[in-house]
N, C-alpha and C positions, 0 to 999 in steps of 0.2 A: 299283359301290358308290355312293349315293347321298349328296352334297353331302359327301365327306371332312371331318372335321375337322382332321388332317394331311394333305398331300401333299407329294411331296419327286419332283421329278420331273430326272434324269440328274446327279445332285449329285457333284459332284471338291472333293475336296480336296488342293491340294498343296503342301507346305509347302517353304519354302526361297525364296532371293531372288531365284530366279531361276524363280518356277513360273507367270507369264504365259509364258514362253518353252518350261517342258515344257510347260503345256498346249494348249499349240502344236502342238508336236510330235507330242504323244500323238495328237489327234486327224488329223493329216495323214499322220503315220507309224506310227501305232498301236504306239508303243513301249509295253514292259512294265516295271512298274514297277521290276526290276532295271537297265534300260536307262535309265531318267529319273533313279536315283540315283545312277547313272557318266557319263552326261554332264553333268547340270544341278546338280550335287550335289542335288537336293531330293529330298523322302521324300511319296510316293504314301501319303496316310492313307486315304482313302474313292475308291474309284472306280466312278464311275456309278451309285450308288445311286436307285431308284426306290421308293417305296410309297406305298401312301394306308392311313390309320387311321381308321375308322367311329366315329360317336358312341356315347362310351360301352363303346368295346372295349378290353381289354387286349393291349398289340403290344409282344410280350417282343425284341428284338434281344438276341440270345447268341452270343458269340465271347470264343476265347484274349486272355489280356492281349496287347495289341499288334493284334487284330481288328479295328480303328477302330468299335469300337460306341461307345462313348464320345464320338470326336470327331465321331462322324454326330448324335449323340443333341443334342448340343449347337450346332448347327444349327440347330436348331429355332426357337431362342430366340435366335440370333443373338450367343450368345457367343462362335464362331466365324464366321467369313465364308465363304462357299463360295468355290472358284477359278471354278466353273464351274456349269449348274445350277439349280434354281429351287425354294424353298420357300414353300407358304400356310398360313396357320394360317387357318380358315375364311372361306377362298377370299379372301383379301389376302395379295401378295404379300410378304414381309418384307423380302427385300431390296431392297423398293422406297420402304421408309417412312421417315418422315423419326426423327430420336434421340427427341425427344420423343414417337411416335406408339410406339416400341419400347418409352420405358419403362413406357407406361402396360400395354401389351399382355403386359410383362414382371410388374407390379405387379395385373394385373387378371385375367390369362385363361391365365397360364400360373404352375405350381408346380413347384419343384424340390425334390427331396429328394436328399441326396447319402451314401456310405456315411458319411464321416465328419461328423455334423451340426453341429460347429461353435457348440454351445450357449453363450447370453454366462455367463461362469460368476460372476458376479457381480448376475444378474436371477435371479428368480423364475420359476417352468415359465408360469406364468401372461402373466409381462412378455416372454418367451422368444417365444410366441406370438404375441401383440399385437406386436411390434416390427416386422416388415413394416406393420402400418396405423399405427403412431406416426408414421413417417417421411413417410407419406399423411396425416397432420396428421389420421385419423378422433378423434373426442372420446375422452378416454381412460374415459368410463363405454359407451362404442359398444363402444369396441374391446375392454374389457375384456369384456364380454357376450357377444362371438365369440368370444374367447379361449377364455372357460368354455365355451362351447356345442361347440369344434371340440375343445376337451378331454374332454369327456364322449363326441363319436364315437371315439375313440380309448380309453374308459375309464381315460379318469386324474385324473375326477371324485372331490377330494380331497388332489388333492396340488397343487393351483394357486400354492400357495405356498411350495412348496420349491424350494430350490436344483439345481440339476442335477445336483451331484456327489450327490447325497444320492436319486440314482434311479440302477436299476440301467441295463447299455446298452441292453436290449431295452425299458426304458420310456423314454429319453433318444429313442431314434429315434421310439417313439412322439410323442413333443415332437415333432421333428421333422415327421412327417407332418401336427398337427396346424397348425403351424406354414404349411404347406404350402394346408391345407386352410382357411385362416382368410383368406383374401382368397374364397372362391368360386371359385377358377380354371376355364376349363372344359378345361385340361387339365394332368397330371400328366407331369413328369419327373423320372423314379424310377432315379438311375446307381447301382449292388447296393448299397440300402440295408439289406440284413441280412445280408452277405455277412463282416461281422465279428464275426454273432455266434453264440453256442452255436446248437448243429442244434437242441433240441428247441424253443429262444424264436425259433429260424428259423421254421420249422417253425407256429408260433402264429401268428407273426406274416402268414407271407401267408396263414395262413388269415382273419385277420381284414381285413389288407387287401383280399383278395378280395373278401369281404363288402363290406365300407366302401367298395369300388369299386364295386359294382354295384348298394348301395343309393341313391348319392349321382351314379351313372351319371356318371362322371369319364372324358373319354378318358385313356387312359395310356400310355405310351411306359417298358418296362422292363428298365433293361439288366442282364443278368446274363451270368458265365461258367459258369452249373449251368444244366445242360440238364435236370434235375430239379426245379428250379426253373421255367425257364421253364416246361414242362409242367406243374408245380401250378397256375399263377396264370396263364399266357396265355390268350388265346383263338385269336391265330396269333401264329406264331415267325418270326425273321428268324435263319436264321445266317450269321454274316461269317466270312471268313478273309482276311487280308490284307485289308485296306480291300473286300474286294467281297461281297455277299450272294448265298451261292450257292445260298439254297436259302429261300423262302418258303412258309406252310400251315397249317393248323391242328396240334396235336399228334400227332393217329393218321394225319397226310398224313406229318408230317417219320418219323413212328416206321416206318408199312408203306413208303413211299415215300422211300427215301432217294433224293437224288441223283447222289451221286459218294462215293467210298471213306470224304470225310473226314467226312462227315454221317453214313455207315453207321460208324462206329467209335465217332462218338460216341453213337449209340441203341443198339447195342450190349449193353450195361447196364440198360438201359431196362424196368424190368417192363411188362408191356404186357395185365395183367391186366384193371385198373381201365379203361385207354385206349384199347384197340383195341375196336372194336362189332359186329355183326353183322351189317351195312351191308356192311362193307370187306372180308368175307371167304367170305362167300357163295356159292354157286353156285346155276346153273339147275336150277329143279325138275325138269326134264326130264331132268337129270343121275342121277337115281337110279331106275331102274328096277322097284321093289315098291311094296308099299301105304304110302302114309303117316300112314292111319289111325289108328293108334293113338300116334304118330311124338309125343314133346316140341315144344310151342310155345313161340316168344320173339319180342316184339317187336325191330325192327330196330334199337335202339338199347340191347339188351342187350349188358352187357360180357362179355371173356372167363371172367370169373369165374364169372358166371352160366350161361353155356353150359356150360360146363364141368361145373358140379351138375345140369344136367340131362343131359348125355350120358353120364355111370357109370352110367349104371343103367338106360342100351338099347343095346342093335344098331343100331338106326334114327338116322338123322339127327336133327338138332334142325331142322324148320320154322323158316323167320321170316317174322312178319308185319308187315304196314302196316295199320291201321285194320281189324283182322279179317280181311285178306286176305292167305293164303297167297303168298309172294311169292319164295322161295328156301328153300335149304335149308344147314344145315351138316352137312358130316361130322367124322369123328373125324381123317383126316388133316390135312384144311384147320382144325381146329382150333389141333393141332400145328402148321401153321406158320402161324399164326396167334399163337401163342406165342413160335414166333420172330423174329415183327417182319418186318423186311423181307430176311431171306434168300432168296435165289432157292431154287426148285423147281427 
């Protein structure tokens, strides 16, 4: 990956008064975190986490309440300290900067959105926005003009002047985002900002996020517990369990490739229709022994949905190609489990 915009490279966190001393420990005796909460009383949140996030990608971290996607996420920015570890936000190290150098970096290049958005209920949608650059002394005809402008990406052009209560939740978070979005940041921290609201304003909403993300090419860091989520709006997934990530990849990596029992339970569920491609499921032409003459073509980046309409109504495999060139084949069985994700054969 070339020049990260995030990297978090062997990151611990451990909580309690005495967790110089487990991390001590940990690393000399490789205790496990049941074992650092019986000697040291402290609580093992994040252990060893690594990643780097690409400009402009969305990097979904998805785990159970108690997963530490939360307390890693916030790392980032320095509202927690690491025990151990090392984080850059484009390529400066954070925990090496002085309070002043954080809060500019906090005020300029990073945004947070949080589920619960905290709107002042006594401001305007409009003053709601602009109140990160009041505090940055920008002029209040500057800041009001970013207001309006980060309110209009968000489509809530027209209501600049109401109150919050007087917006429903799915437009309040929109506040929110714009909120987010009204300094420039060149990166987003997004802990399940619509995780409290109706499925189908969910639903809209990271679809427009999505959008808004990769018009405005935001890196983004997004923590959810819906692995259905994550899959709409990632580009790659991080899942945690217990403070550790056990499993990184794009969506049709985590869905056909699971890693361990607990990543396969949670894809499980998983429609794999729209997800899975033709790529990942393929076999050698060589594999089919008749003509393929008159055989269905798909491009390799057809989904299963697609394959699927074309293989009722033959015998024959579905061909896939790369730039006009024959390059594998699918049959009807490797479809099937192809449908079923990552089930062994």
């Amino acid at each position: 990956m070339d020049d990260p915009v995030v990297k978090l490279e062997n990151v611990w966190k451990i909580f309690g008064e005495r967790s110089a001393e487990a991390m001590k420990a940990v690393r000399e005796e490789g205790l496990t975190k049941p074992e650092v909460l019986e000697r040291f009383r402290c609580v093992v949140g994040v252990q060893d986490a690594s990643f780097e996030v690409a400009r402009g990608e969305i990097f979904c971290i998805m785990g159970l309440s108690g997963s530490g996607k939360s307390t890693l996420v916030r790392h980032v920015n320095r509202l927690i300290e690491p025990t151990a570890g090392k984080i850059e936000i484009l390529g400066q190290d954070v925990s090496a900067i002085s309070a002043s150098e954080l809060r500019r970096i906090r005020a300029q290049q990073i945004g947070m959105v949080f589920q619960h958005m905290a709107l002042l209920p006594h401001r305007s949608v409009r003053d709601n926005v602009a109140y990160p650059l009041e505090i940055r002394k920008v002029p209040k005809s500057k800041r009001w003009a970013i207001s309006d402008h980060a309110l209009g990406l968000v489509d809530l052009t027209g209501y600049e002047d109401r109150l919050p209560r007087e917006l429903s939740g799915g437009m309040q978070q929109r506040v929110g985002i714009a909120r987010a979005l009204a300094s420039d940041p060149e990166i987003l921290l997004m802990d399940e900002p619509f995780s409290a609201l109706d499925p189908l304003i969910r639903l809209q909403l990271q679809d427009q996020f999505k959008a808004l993300v990769a018009q405005l090419k935001k890196t983004t860091l997004f923590i959810t517990h819906d692995l259905d989520e994550a899959i709409r709006i990632g580009h790659r997934i991080a899942i945690m369990k217990d403070g550790v990530i056990v499993q990184i990849g794009t969506p049709e990596d985590i869905v056909m490739n699971p890693t361990d029992d607990y990543v396969r339970e949670f894809v499980q569920g998983i429609s794999k229709l729209k997800l899975v491609k033709a790529h990942s499921i393929m076999e050698p032409m060589e594999s089919f022994k008749g003509s393929l003459d008159t055989a269905p073509r798909a491009d390799e980046g057809a989904d299963l949905d697609q394959l699927i309409d074309l293989a009722v109504g033959t015998d024959l495999p579905v061909v896939i190609t790369q730039d006009n060139r024959d390059i594998g084949i699918v049959t009807k069985p490797r479809l099937l489990r192809g449908i079923q994700g990552g089930k062994d054969e």
